[in-house]
N, CA and C atoms as a LAMMPS dump frame, in Angstrom:
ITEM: TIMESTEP
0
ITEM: NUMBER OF ATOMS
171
ITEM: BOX BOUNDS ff ff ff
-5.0000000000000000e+02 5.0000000000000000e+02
-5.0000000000000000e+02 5.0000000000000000e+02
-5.0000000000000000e+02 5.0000000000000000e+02
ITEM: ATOMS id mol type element x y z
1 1 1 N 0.862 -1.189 0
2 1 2 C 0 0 0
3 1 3 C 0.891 1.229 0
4 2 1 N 0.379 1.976 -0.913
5 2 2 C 1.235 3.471 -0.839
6 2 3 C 1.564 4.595 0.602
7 3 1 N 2.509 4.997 0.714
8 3 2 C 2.459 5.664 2.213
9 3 3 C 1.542 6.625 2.589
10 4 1 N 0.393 6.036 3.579
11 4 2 C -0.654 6.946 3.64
12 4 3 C 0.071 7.968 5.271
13 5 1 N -0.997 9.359 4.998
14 5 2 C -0.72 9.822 6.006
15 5 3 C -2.308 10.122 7.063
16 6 1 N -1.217 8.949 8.124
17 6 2 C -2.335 8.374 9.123
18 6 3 C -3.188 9.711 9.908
19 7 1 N -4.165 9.797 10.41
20 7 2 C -4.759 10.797 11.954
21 7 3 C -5.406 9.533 12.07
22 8 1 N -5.173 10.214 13.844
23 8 2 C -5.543 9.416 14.835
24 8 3 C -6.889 9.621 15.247
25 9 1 N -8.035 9.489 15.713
26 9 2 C -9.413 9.768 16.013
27 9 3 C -9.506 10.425 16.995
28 10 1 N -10.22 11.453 16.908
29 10 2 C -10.174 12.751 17.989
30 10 3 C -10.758 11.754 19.465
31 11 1 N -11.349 10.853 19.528
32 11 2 C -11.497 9.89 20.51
33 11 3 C -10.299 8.925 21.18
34 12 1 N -9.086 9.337 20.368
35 12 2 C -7.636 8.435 21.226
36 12 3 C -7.328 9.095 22.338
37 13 1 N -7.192 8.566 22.752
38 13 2 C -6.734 8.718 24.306
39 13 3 C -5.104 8.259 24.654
40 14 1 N -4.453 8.918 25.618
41 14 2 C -3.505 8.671 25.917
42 14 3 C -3.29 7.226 26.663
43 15 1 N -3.997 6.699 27.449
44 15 2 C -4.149 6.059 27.879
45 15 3 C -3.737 4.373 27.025
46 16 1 N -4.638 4.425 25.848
47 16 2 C -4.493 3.635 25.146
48 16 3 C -6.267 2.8 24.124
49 17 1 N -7.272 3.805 24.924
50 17 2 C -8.547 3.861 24.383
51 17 3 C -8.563 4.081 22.786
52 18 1 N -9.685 3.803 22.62
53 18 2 C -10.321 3.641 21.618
54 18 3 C -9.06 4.049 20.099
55 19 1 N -8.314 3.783 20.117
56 19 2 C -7.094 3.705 18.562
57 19 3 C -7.475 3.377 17.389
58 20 1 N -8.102 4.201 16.56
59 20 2 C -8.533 3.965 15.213
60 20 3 C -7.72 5.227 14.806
61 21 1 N -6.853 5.08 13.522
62 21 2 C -6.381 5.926 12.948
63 21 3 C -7.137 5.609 11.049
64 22 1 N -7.081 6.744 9.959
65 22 2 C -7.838 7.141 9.48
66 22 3 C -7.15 7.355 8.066
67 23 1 N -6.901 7.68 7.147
68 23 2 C -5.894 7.889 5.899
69 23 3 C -6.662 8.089 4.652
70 24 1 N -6.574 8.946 4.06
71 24 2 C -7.406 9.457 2.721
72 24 3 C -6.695 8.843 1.343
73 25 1 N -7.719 8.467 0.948
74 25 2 C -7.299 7.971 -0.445
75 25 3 C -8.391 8.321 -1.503
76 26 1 N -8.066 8.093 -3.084
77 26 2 C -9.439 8.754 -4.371
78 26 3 C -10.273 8.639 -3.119
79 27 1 N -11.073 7.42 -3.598
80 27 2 C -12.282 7.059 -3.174
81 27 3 C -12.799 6.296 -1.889
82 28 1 N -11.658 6.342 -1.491
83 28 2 C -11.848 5.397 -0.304
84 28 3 C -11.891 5.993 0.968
85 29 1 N -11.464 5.126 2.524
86 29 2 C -10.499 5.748 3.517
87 29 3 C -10.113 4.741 3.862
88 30 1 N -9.236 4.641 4.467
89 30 2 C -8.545 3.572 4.911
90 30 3 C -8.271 3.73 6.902
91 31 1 N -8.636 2.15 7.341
92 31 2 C -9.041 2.459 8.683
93 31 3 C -8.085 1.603 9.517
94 32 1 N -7.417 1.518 10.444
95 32 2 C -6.681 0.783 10.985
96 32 3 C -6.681 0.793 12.418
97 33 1 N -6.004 -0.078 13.457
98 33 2 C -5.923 0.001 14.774
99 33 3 C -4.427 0.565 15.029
100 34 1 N -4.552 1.683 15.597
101 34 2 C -3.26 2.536 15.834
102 34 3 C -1.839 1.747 16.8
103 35 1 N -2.748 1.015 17.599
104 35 2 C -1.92 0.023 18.61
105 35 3 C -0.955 -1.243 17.358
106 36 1 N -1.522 -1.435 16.55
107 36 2 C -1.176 -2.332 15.353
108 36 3 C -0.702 -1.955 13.945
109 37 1 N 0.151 -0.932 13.809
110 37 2 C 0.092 -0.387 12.623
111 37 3 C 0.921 -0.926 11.315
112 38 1 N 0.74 -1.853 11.969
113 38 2 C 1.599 -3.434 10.71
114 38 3 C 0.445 -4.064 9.982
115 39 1 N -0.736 -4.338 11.007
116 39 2 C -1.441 -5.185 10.879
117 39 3 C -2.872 -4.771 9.891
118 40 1 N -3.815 -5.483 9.584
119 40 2 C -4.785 -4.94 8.986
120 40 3 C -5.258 -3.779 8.644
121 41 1 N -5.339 -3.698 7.241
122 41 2 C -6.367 -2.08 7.153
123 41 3 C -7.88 -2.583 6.311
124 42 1 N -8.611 -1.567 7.233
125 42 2 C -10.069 -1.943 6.336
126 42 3 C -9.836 -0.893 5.302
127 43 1 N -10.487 -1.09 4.23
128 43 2 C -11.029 0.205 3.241
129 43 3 C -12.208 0.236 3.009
130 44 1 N -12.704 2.118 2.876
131 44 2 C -14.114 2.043 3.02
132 44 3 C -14.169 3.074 1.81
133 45 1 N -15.506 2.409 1.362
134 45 2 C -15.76 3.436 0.153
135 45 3 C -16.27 5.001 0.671
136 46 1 N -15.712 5.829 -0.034
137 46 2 C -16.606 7.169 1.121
138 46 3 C -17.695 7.188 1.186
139 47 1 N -18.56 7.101 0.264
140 47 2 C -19.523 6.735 0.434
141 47 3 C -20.347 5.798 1.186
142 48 1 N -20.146 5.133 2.012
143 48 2 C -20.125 4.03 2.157
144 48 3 C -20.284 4.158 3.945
145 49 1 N -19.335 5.166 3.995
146 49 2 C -18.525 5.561 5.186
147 49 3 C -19.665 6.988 5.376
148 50 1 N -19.739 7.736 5.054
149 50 2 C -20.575 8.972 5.19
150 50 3 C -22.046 8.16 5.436
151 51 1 N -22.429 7.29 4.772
152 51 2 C -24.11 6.478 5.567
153 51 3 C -23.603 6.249 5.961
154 52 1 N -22.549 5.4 7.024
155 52 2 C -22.682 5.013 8.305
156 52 3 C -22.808 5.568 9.445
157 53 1 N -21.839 6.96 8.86
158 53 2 C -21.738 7.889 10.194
159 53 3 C -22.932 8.422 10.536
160 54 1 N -24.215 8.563 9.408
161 54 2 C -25.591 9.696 8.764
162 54 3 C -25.865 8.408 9.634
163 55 1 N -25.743 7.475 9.319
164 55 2 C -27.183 6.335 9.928
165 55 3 C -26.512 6.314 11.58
166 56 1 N -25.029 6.377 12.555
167 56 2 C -25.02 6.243 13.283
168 56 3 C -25.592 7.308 14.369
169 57 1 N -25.784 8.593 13.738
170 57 2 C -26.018 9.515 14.306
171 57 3 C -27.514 9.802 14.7
């Protein structure tokens, strides 16, 4: 994967809570666990991603 540039979720905590970091791509975003940053990335279509947030809210 090309070098994305990660943010961390205004919900991280120092502590070690909630670690989802975030990365922009065309069409996508790309989602990962900040504690793991070797390991898995989801990709989300933006679209895809904007109803979830509309429907979580």
């Amino acid at each position: 994967m090309e070098q994305l540039n990660w943010r961390k979720s205004s919900y991280t905590t120092s502590n070690g809570g909630e670690c989802v970091e975030l990365a922009s791509l065309n069409n996508a975003v790309a989602v990962r666990d900040s504690k793991d940053p070797d390991g898995p990335v989801i990709l989300v279509h933006r679209a895809a991603l904007r109803r979830a947030i509309r429907e979580a809210s």
